[in-house]
LUMROTI-972556 format. One record per residue (C-alpha): residue number from 1; z, x, y; residue in three letters. Coordinates in pm, whole numbers, plus 50000, padded with zeros to 5 digits. Each point is the difference from the previous one (the first is absolute). Layout:
R/NUM/Z/X/Y/ala .
...
//
This chain:
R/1/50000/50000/50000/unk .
R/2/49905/50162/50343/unk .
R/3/50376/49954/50133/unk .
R/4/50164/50198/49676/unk .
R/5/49682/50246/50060/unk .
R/6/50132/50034/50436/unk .
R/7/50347/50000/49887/unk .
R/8/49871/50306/49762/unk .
R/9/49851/50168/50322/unk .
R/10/50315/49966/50218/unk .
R/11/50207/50139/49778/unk .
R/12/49751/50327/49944/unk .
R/13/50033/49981/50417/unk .
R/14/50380/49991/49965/unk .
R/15/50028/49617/50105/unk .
R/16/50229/49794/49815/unk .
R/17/49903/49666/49878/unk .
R/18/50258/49859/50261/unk .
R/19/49846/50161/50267/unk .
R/20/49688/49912/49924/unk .
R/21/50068/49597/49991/unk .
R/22/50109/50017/50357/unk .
R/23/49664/50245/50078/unk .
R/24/49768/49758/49859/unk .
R/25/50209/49728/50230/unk .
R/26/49914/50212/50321/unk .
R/27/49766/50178/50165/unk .
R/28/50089/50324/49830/unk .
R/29/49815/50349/49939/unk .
R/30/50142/50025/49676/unk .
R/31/49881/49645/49900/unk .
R/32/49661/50102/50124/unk .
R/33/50002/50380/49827/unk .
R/34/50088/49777/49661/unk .
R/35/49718/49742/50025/unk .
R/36/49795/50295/50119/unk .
R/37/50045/50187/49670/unk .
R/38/50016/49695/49762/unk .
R/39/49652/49927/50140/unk .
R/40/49868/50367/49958/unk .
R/41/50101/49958/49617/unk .
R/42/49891/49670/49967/unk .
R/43/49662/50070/50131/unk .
R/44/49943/50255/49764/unk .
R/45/50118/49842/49699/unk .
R/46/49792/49660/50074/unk .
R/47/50293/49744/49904/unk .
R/48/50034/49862/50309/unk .
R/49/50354/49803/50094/unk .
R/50/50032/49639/50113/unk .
R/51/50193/50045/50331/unk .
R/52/50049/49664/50064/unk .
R/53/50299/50117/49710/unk .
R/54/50188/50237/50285/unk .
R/55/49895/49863/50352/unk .
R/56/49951/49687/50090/unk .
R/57/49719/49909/50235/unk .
R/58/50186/50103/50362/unk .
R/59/50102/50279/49838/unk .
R/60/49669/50138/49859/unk .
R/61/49811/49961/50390/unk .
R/62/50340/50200/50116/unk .
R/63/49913/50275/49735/unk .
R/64/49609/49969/50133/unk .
R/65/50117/50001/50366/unk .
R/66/50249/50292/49960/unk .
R/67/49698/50221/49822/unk .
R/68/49830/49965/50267/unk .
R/69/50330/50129/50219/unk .
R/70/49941/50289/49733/unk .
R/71/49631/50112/50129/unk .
R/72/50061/49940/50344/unk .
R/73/50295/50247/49966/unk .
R/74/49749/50300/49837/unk .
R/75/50076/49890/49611/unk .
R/76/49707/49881/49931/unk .
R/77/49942/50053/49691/unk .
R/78/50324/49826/49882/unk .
R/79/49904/49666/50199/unk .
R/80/49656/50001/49898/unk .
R/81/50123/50038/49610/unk .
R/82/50226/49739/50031/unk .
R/83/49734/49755/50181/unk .
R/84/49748/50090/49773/unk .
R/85/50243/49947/49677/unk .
R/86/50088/49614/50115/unk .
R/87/49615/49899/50020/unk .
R/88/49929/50196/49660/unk .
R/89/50239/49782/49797/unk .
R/90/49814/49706/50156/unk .
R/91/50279/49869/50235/unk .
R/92/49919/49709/50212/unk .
R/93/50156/49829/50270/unk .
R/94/50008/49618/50079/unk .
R/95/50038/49840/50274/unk .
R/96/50308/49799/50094/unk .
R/97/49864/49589/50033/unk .
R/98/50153/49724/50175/unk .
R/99/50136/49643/49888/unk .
R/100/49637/49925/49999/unk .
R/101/49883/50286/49812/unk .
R/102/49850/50195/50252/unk .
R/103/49998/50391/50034/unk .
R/104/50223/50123/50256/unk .
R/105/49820/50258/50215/unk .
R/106/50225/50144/50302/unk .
R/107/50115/50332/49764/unk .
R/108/50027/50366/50053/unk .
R/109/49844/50043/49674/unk .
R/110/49999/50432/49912/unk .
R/111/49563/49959/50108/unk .
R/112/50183/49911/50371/unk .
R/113/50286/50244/49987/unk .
R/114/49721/50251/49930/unk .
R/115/49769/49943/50294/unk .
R/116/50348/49897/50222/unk .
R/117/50139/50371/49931/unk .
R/118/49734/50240/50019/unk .
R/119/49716/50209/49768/unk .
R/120/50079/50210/49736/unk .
R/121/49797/50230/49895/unk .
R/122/49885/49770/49712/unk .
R/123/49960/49733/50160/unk .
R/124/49673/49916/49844/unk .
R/125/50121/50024/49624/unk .
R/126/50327/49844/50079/unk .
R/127/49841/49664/50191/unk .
R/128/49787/49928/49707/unk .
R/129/50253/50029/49770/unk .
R/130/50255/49753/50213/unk .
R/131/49686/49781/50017/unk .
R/132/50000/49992/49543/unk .
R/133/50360/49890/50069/unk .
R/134/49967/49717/50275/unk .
R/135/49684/49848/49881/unk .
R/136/50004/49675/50079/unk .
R/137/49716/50002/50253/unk .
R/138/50063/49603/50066/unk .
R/139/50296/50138/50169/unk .
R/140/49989/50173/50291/unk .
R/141/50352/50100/50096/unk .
R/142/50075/50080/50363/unk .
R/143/50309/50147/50181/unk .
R/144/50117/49963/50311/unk .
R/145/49823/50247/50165/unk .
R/146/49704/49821/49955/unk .
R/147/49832/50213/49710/unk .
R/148/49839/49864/49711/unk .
R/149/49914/50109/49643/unk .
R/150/49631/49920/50051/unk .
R/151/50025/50227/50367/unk .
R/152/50147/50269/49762/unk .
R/153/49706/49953/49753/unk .
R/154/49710/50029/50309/unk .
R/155/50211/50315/50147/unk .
R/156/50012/50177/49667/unk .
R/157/49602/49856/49941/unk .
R/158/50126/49931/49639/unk .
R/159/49676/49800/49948/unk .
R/160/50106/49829/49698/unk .
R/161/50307/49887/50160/unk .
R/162/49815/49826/50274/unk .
R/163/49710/49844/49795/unk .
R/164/50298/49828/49785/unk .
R/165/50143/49858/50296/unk .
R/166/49719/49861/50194/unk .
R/167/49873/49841/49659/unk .
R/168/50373/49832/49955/unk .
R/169/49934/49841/50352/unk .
R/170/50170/50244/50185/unk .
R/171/49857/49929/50426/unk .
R/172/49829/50355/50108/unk .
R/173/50130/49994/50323/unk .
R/174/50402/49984/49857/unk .
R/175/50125/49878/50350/unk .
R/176/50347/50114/50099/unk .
R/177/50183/49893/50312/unk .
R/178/50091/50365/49990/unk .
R/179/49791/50156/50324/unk .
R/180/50008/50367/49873/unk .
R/181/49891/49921/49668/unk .
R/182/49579/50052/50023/unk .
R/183/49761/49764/49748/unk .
R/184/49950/50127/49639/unk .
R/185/49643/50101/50173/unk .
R/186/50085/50222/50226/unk .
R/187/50202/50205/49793/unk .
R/188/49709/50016/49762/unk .
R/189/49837/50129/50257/unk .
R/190/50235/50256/50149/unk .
R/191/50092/50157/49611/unk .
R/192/49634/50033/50001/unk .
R/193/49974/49754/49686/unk .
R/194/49648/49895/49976/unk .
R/195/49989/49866/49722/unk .
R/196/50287/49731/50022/unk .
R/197/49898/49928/50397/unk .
R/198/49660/49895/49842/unk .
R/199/50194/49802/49749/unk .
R/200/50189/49833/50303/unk .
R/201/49672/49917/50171/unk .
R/202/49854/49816/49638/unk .
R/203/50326/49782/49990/unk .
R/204/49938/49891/50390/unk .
R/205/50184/50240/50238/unk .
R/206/49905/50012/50345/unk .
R/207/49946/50344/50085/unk .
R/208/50032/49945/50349/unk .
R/209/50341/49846/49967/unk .
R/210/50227/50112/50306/unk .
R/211/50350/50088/49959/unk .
R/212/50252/49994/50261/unk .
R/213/50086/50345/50073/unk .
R/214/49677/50245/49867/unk .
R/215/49757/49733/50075/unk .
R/216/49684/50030/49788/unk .
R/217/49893/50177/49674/unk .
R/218/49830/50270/50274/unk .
R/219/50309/50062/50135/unk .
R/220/50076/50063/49626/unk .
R/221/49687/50201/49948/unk .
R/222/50067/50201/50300/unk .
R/223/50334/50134/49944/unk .
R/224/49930/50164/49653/unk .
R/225/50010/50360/50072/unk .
R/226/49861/50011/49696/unk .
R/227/49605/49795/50124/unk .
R/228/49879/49896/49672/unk .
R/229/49604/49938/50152/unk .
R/230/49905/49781/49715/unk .
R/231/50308/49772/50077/unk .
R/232/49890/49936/50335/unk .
R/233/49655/49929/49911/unk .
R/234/50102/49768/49749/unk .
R/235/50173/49814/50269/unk .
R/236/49714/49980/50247/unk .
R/237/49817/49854/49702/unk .
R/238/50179/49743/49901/unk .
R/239/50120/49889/50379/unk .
R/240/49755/49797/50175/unk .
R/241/49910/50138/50378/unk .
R/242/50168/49701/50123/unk .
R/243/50327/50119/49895/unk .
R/244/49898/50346/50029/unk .
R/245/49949/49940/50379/unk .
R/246/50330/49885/50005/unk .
R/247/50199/50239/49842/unk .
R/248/49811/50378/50147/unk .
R/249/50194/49907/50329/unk .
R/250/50307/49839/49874/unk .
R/251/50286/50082/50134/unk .
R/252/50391/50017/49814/unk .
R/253/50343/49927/50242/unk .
R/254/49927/50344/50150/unk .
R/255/49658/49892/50089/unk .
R/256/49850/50321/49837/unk .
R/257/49661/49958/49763/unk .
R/258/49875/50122/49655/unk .
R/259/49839/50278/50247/unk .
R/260/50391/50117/50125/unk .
R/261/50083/50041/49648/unk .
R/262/49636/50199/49874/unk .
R/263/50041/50241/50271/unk .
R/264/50364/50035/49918/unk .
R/265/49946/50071/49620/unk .
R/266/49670/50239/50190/unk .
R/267/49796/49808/49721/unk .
R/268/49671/50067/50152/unk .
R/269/49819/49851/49787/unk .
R/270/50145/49669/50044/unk .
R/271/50014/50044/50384/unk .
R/272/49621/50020/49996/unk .
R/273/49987/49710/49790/unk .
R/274/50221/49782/50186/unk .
R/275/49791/50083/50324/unk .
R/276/49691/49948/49822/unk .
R/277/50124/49667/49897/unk .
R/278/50090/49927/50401/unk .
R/279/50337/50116/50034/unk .
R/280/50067/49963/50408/unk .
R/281/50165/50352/50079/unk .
R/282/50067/49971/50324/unk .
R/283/50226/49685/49856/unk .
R/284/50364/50056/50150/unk .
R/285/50284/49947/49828/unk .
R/286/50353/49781/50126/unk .
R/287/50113/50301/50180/unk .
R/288/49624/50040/50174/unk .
R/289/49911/50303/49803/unk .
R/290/49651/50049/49854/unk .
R/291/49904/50160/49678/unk .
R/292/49914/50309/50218/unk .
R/293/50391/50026/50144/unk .
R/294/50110/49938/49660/unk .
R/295/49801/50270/49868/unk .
R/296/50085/50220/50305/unk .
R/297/50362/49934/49981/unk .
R/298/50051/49957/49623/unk .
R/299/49723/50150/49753/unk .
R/300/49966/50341/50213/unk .
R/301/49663/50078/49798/unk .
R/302/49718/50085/50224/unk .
R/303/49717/49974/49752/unk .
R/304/50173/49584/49933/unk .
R/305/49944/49974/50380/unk .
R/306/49652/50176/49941/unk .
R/307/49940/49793/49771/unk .
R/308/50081/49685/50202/unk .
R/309/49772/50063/50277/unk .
R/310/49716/50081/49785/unk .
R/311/49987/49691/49800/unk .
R/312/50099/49744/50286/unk .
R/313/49675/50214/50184/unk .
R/314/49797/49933/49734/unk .
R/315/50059/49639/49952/unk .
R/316/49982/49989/50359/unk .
R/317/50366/49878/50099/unk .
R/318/50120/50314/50126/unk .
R/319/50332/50108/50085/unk .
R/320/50143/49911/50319/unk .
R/321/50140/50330/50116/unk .
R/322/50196/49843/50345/unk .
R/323/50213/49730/49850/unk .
R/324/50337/49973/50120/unk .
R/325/50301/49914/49790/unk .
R/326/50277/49738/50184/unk .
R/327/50164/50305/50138/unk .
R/328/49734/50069/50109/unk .
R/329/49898/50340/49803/unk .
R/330/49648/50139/49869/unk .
R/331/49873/50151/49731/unk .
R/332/49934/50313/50183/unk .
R/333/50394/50029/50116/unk .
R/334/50107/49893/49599/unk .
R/335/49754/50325/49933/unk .
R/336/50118/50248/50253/unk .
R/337/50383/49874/49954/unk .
R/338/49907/50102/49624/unk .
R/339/49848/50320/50053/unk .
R/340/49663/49881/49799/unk .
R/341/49764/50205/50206/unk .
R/342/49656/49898/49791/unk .
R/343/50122/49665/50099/unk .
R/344/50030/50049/50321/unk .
R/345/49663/50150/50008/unk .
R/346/49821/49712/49779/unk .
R/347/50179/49788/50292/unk .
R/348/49851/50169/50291/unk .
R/349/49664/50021/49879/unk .
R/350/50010/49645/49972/unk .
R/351/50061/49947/50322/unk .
R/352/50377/49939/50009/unk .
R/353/50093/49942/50370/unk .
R/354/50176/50267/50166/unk .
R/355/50037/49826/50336/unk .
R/356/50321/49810/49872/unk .
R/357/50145/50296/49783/unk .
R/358/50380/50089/50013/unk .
R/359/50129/50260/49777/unk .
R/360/50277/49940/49747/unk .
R/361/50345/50033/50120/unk .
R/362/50188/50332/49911/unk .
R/363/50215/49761/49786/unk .
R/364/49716/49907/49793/unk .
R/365/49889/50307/50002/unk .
R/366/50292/50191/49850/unk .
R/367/50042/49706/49753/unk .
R/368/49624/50072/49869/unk .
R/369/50093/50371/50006/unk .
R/370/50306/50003/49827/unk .
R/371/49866/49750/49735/unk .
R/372/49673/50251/49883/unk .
R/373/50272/50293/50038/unk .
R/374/50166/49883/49660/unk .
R/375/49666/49899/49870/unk .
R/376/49836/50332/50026/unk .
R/377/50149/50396/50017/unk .
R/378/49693/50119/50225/unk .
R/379/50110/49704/50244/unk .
R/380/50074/50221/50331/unk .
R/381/49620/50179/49963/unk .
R/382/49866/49610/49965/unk .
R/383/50157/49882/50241/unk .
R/384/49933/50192/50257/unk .
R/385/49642/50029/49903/unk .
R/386/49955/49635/49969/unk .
R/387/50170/49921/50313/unk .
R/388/49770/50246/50204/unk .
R/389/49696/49905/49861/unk .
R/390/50066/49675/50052/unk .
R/391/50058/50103/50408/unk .
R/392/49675/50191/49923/unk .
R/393/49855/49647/49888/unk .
R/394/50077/49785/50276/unk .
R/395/49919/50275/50257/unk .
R/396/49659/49994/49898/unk .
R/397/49969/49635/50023/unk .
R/398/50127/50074/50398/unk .
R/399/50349/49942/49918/unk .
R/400/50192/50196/50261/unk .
R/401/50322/50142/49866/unk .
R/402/50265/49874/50248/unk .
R/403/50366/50173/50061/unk .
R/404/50122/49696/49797/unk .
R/405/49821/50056/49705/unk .
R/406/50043/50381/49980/unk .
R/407/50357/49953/50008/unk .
R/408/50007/49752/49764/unk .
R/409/49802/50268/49756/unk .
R/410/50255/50267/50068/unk .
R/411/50323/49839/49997/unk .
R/412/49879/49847/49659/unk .
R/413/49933/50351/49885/unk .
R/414/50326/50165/50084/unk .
R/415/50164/49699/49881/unk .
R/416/49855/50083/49663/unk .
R/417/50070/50390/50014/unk .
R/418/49659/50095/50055/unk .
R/419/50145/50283/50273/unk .
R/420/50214/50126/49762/unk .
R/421/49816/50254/49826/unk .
R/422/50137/50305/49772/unk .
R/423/50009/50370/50151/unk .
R/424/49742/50068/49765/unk .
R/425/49768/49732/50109/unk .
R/426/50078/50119/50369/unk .
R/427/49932/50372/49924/unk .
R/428/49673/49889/49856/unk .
R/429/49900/49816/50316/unk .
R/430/50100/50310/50208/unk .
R/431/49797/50228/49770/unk .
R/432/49665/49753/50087/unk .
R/433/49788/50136/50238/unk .
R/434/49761/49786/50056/unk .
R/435/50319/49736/50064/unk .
R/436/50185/50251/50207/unk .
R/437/49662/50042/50208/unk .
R/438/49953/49600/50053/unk .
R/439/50381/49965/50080/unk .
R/440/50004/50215/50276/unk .
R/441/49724/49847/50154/unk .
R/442/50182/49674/49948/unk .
R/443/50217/49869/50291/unk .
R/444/50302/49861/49872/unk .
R/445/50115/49939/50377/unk .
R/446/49885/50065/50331/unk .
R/447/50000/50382/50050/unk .
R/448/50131/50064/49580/unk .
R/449/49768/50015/49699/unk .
R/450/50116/50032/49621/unk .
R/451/50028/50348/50043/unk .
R/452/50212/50027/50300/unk .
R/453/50312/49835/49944/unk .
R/454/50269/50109/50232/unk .
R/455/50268/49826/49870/unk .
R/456/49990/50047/49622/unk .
R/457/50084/49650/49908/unk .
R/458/49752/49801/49749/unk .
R/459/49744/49783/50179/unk .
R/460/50092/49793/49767/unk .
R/461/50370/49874/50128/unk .
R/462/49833/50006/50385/unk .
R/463/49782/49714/49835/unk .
R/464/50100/49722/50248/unk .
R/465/50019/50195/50278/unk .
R/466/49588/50100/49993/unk .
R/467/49780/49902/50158/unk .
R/468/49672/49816/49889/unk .
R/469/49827/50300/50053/unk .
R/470/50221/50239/49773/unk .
R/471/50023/49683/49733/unk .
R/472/49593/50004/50000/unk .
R/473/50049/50356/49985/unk .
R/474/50260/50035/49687/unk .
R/475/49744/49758/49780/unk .
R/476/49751/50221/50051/unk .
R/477/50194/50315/49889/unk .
R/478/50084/49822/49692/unk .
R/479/49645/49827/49980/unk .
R/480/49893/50361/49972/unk .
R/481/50238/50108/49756/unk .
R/482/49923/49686/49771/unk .
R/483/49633/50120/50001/unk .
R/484/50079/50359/49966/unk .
R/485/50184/49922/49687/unk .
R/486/49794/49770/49835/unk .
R/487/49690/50222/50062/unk .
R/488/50241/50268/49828/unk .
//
């Protein structure tokens, strides 16, 4: 009998048979480590227990439930065994029924404590065996966070599964009153699970059924940092242009599109396809930012905004380059705040009006600074070269360099340490001739060049005090230096 055969294992663990009655009556390691090795034996023997003779029913899901604890926790192997071992003897649960004999569905069954509490690394074995174990398909047991066996069956794309349900009646669509829980077809869509979404569509699911929160199936589509290509297309086949009209501009709660979410995920591919299939992107979102600011101000990928303009150009709804945000912002500020000088220069050769331009605050500035400082080691040689070529950029375009704005540069850089260079790094300036030569024709202030510095203090800590000419003057000392050492 399996419960002489676990009493034999607890005693070769050193567990009486006293203490393992009141294991087996809570959640217990030791009651788990005994099932666990009764099942390894069992299995390999092939006389498989009965073990409606140990548990009853609450118990048993308890057991499954707790196994799953077990993977979750990093034994996976133990869970899985155990999991495995209940649907090999051909366990199966029923359904509670009312007075009037019908099932009652509002459960955490162990197929909803599973999704409810994370992946395991086995997810996929473990599902389908939970599914040989709750296999009544007529019953589709919820909990009451909304989730549903059959939206456990379309997330897993356990075809089988799903094709036993829909033929037992079971409505495609499984409303919930749940808002954050997403139809079965969207997340056949976003597991990428082609096969069961086409399944869905057979049986009469919409696919261009909008949910609350994400909005469409291209929402769904778009987010997958993982663009499955033939997914998509599949989608645009079997969604009439009616609907597809619809949904290429439809917005969520935040007012952002499928496009926000492509150029997030940089899934170019999809970008082009959503603005081959008319996808507006000069659409703003709720806070009055267009796919351009977003991608400015959150992808930071200059061949995604490449990319952007090229497409809308070629389906001729270009990029509008002088849209203002409700603060009142532009794309070309988002660029230079950020540093992204090949932005900046896609922006001014599109025609981005300068006669408006402000330059970032020193607080924005510093922000932007400090945050690509613990991005990247090389940040102080960056930065400085981005920011000057930027200045470079604009001046160009007949942007004049005000006071304002070259303070702004060089507070921003001593605020990030840029002055503070090693002796070393000094010593190798000094030892420069061609810098030494430009210095001392450089005129730091009126009647003082590089060279001739009286007082011996760094220019650096005088910063305020200077004048626009000696600011204009220090960027081009270190303009110089940049090129030096990149030419080096």
């Amino acid at each position: 009998m399996f419960m002489d055969e676990m009493i034999k294992c607890a005693k070769e663990m050193g567990i009486s048979a006293d203490q393992l009655k009141e294991a087996l009556e809570t959640r217990n390691d030791e009651k788990l480590s005994c099932v666990n090795a009764c099942a390894m034996k069992h299995m390999g023997t092939g006389e498989l227990p009965n073990l409606r003779d140990i548990f009853c029913k609450e118990e048993i899901e308890c057991l499954l439930c707790e196994s799953i604890d077990y993977m979750r926790e990093g034994r996976e192997d133990e869970g899985k065994s155990i999991i495995t071992f209940v649907a090999l003897i051909g366990y199966k649960d029923e359904p509670e029924v009312d007075r009037d004999g019908k099932p009652l569905l509002h459960r955490t069954t162990a197929v909803l404590y599973l999704i409810r509490n994370g992946y395991p690394k086995s997810w996929d074995i473990v599902v389908k065996e939970l599914f040989k174990i709750y296999n009544r398909f007529d019953a589709n047991y919820t909990d009451k966070w909304g989730w549903t066996h059959f939206h456990v069956a379309c997330v897993s794309g356990i075809y089988e599964v799903v094709e036993r349900f829909l033929e037992l009646g079971q409505d495609p669509h499984c409303p919930t009153s749940v808002p954050y829980i997403c139809p079965p077809i969207h997340y056949a869509l976003y597991n990428r699970h082609a096969e069961v979404y086409n399944l869905l569509l057979r049986h009469g699911a919409d696919p261009a059924v909008v949910h609350d929160w994400v909005c469409t199936p291209l929402h769904i589509i778009s987010q997958d940092s993982l663009f499955n290509y033939e997914m998509a297309e599949r989608f645009f086949e079997t969604t009439d242009d009616a609907q597809l009209a619809l949904m290429v501009n439809a917005q969520n709660k935040m007012g952002d599109t499928p496009l926000f979410y492509a150029l997030f995920n940089r899934n170019k591919a999809f970008i082009e396809l959503l603005l081959r299939r008319s996808a507006d992107p000069n659409l703003p979102n709720f806070n009055e930012k267009t796919s351009l600011h977003y991608c400015i101000l959150t992808v930071r990928d200059d061949d995604v905004v490449k990319t952007l303009f090229e497409i809308s150009d070629e389906v001729r709804r270009p990029v509008q380059v002088n849209v203002k945000t409700k603060e009142g912002r532009t794309a070309l500020l988002f660029a230079v705040a950020c540093l992204q000088v090949h932005v900046v220069e896609m922006l001014l050769a599109r025609g981005t009006d300068l006669s408006g331009f402000v330059f970032p605050s020193e607080l924005v500035f510093v922000r932007e600074m400090k945050r690509q400082r613990r991005c990247d080691k090389h940040f102080k040689l960056k930065l400085a070269s981005g920011a000057l070529a930027i200045v470079e950029s604009l001046e160009r375009r007949g942007y004049k360099l005000p006071r304002s704005d070259a303070m702004t540069i060089m507070k921003s850089f001593a605020e990030c340490g840029l002055f503070n260079e090693s002796a070393d790094l000094a010593k190798s300036w000094n030892d420069d001739e061609m810098l030494t030569e430009k210095a001392k024709k450089i005129m730091m202030m009126p009647e003082q060049s590089c060279h001739n510095n009286d007082n011996g203090n760094d220019t650096d800590n005088k910063q305020v005090e200077l004048s626009h000419q000696s600011l204009t003057s220090r960027l081009t000392v270190i303009r110089f230096s940049l090129k030096r050492f990149l030419k080096d």
